[in-house]
DSSP file (Angstrom, degrees, kcal/mol; ACC not computed):
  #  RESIDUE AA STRUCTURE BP1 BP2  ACC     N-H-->O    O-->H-N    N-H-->O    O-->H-N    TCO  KAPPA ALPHA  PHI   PSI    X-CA   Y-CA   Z-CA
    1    1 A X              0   0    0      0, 0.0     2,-0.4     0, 0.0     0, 0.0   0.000 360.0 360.0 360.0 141.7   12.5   -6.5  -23.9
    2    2 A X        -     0   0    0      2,-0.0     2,-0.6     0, 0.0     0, 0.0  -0.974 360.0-124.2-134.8 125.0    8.6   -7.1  -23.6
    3    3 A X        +     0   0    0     -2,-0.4     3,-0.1     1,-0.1     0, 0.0  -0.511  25.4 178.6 -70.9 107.5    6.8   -6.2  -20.5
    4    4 A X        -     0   0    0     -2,-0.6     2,-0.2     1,-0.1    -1,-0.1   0.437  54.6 -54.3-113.1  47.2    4.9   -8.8  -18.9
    5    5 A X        -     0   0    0      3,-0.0     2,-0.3    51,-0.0    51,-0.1  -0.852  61.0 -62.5 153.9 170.8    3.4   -7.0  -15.8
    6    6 A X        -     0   0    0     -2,-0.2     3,-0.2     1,-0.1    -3,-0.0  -0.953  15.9-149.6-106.6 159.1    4.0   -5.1  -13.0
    7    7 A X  S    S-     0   0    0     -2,-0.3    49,-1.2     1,-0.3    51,-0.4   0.936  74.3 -42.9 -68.9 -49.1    5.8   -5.9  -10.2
    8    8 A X        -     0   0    0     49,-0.1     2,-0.4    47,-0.1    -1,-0.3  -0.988  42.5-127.4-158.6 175.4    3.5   -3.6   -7.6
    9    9 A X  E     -a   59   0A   0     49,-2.4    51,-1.8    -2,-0.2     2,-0.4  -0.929  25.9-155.0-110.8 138.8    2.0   -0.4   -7.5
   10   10 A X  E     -a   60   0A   0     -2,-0.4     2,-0.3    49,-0.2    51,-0.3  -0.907  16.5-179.7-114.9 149.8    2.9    2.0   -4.2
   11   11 A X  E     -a   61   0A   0     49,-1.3    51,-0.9    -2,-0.4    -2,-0.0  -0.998  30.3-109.0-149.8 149.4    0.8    4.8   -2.9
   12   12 A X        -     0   0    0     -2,-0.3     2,-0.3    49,-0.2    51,-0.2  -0.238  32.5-177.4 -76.8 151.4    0.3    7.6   -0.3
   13   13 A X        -     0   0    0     49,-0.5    51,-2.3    51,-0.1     3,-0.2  -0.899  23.5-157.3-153.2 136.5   -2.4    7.0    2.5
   14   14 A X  S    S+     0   0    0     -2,-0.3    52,-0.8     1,-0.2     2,-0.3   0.298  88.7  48.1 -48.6 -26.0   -3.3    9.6    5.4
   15   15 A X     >  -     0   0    0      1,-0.2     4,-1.7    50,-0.2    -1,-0.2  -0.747  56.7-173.0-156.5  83.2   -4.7    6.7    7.4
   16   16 A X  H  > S+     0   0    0     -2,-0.3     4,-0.6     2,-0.2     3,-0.4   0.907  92.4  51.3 -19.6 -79.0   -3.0    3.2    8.2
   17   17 A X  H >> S+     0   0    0      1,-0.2     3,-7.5     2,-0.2     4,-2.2   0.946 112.4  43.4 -69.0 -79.9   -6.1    1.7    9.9
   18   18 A X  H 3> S+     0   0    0      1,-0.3     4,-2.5     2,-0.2    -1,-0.2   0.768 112.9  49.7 -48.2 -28.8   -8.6    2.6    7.0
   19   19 A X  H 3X S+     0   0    0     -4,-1.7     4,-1.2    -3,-0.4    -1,-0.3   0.738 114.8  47.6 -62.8 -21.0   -6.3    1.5    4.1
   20   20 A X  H <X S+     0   0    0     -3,-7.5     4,-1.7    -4,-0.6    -2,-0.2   0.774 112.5  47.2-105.3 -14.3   -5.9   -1.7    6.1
   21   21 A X  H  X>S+     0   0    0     -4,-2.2     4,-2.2    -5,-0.3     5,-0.7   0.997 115.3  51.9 -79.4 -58.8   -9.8   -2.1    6.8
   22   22 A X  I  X>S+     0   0    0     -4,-2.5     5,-2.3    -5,-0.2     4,-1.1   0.785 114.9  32.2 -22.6 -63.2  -10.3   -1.5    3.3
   23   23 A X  I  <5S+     0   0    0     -4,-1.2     6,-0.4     3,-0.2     4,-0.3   0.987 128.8  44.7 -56.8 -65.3   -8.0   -3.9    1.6
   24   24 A X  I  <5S+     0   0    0     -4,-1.7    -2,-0.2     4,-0.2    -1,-0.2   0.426 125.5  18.4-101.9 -47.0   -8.5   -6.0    4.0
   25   25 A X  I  <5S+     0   0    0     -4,-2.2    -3,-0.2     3,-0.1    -1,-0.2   0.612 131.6  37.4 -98.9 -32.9  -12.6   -6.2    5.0
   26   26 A X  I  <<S+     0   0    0     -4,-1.1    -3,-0.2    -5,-0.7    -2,-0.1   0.917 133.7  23.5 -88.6 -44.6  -14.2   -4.6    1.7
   27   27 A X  S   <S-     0   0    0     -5,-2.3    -3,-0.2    -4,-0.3    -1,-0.1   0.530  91.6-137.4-113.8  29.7  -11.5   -6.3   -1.2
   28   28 A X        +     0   0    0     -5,-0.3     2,-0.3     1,-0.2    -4,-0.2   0.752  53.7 142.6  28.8  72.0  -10.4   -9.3    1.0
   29   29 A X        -     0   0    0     -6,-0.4     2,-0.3    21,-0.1    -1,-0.2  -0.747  48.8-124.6-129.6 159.3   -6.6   -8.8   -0.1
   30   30 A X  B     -D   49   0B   0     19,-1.9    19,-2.6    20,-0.5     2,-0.7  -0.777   8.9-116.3-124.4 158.0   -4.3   -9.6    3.2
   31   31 A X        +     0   0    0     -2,-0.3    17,-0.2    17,-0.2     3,-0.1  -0.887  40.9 165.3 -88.4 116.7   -1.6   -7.5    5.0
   32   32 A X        +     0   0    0     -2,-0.7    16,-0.1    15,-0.4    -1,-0.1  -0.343  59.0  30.1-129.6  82.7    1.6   -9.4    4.6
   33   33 A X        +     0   0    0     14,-0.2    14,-1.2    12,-0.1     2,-0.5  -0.061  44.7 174.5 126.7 121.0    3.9   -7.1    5.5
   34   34 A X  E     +B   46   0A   0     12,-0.2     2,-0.2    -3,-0.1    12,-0.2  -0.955  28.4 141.7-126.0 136.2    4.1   -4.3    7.5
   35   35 A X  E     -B   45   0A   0     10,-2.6    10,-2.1    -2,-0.5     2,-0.4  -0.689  50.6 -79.2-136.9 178.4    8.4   -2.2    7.8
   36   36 A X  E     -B   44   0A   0     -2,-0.2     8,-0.3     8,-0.2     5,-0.2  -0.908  45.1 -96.1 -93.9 130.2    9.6    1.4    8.0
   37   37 A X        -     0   0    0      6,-4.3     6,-0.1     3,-0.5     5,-0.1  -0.123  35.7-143.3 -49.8 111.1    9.9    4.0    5.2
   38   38 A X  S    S+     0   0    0      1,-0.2     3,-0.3     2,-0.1    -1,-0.2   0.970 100.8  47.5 -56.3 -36.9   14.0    3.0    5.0
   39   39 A X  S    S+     0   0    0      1,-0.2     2,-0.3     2,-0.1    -1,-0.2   0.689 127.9  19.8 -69.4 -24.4   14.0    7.5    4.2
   40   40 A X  S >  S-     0   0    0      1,-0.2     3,-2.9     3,-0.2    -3,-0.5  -0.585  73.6-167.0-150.6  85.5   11.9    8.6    6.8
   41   41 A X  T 3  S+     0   0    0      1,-0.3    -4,-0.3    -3,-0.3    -1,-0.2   0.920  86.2  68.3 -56.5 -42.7   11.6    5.7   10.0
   42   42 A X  T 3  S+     0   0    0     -6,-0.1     2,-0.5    -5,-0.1    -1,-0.3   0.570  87.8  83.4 -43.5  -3.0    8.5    7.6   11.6
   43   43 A X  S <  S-     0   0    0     -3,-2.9    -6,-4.3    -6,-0.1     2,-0.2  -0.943  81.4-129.1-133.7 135.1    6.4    6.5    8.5
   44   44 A X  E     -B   36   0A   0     -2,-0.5    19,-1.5    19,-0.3     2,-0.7  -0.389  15.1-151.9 -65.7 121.1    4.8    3.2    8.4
   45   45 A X  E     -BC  35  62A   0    -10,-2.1   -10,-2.6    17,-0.3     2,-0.3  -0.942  16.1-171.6-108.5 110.1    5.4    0.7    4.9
   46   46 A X  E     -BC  34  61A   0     15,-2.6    15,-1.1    -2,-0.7     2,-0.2  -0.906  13.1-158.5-121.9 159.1    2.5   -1.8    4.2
   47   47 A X        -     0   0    0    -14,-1.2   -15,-0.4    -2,-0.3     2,-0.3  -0.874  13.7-175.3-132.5 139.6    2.5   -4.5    1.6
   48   48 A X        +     0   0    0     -2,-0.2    11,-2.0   -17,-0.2   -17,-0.2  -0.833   8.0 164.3-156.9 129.4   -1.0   -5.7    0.4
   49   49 A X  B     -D   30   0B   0    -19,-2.6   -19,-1.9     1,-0.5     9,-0.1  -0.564  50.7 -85.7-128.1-178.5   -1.8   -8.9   -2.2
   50   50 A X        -     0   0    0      4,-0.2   -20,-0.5   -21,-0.2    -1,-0.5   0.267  58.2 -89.4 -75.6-145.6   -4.5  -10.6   -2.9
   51   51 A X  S    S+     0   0    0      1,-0.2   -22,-0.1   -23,-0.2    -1,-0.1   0.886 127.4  36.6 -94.2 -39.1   -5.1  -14.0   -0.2
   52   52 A X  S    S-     0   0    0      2,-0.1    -1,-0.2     1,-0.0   -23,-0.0   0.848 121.0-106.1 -85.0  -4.4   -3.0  -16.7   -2.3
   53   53 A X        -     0   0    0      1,-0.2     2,-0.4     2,-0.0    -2,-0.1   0.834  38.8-160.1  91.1  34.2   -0.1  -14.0   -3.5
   54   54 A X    >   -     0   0    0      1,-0.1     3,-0.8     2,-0.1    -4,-0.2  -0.645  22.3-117.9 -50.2  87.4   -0.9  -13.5   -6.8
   55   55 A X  T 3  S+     0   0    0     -2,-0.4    -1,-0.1     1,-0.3   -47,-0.1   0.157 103.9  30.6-101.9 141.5    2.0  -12.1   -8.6
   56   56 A X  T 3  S+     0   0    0    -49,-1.2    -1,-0.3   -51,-0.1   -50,-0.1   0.545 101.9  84.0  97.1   0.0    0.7   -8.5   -9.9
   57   57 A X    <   +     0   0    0     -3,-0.8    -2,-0.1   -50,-0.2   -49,-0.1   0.714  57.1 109.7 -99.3 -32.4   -1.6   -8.1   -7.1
   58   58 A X        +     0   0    0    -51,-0.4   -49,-2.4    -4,-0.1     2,-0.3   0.073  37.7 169.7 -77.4 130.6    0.9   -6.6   -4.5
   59   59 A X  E     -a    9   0A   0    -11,-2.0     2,-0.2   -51,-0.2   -49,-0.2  -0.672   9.2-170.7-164.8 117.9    0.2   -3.1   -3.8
   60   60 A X  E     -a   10   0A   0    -51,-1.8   -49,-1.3    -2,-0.3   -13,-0.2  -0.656   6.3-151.8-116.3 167.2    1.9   -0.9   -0.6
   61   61 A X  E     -aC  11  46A   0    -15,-1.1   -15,-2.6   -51,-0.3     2,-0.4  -0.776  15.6-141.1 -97.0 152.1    1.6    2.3    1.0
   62   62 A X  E     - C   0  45A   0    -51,-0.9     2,-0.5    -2,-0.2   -49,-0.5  -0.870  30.9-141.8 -93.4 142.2    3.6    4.8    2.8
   63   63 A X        +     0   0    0    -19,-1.5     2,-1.4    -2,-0.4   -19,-0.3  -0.805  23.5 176.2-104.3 100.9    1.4    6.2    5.7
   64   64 A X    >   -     0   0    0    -51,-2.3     3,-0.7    -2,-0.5   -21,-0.1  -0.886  25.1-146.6-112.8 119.6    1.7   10.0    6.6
   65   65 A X  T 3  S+     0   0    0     -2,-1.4   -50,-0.2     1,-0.2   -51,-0.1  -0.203  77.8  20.9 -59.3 159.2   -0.7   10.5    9.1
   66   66 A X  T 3  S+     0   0    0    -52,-0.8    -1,-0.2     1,-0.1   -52,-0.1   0.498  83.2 156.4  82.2 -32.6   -2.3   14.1    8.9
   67   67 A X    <   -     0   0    0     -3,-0.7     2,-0.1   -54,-0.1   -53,-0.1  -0.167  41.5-122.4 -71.0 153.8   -1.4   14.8    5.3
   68   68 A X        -     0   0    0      1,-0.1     2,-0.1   -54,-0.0    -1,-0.0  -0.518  35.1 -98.0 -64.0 149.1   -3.4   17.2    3.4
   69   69 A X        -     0   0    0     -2,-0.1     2,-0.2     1,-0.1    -1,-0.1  -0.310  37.2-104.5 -28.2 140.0   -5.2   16.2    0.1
   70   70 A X        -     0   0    0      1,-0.1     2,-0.3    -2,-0.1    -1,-0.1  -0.635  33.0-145.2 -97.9 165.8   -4.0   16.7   -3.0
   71   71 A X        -     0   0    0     -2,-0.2     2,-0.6     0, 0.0    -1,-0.1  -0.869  16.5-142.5  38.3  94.9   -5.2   19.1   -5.3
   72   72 A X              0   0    0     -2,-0.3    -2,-0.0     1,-0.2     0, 0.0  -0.762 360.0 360.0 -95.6 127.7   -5.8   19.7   -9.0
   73   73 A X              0   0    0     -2,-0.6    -1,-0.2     0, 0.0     0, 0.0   0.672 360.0 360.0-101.3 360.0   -4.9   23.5   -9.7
């Protein structure tokens, strides 16, 4: 089997509104989708591609407000 990509990448965010002003104003990639963590319904699921949908572009967040930063120890 030979990889040819990935599908999307997911990541943690502290802050819904600045991840979405980010993607959104500074690397002009659009929200098209926003759902519920299917594990934890209080927490927010965003989907974010580039503007036509580029396949490899797609890249979401969970949003826990509040969380601390991580840490190298």
């Amino acid at each position: 089997m030979k990889l040819l990509g990935i599908h999307h990448v997911t990541a943690i965010t502290s802050s819904a509104e600045k991840i979405y002003e980010f993607f959104t104003y500074i690397l002009g990639m659009r929200l098209v989708k926003k759902t519920i963590n299917q594990d934890d319904i209080h927490t927010y699921h965003l989907f974010f591609v580039d503007y036509v949908g580029s396949p490899g572009t797609d890249i979401t967040f969970f949003d826990f407000p509040n969380i601390t930063k991580g840490k190298k120890d």
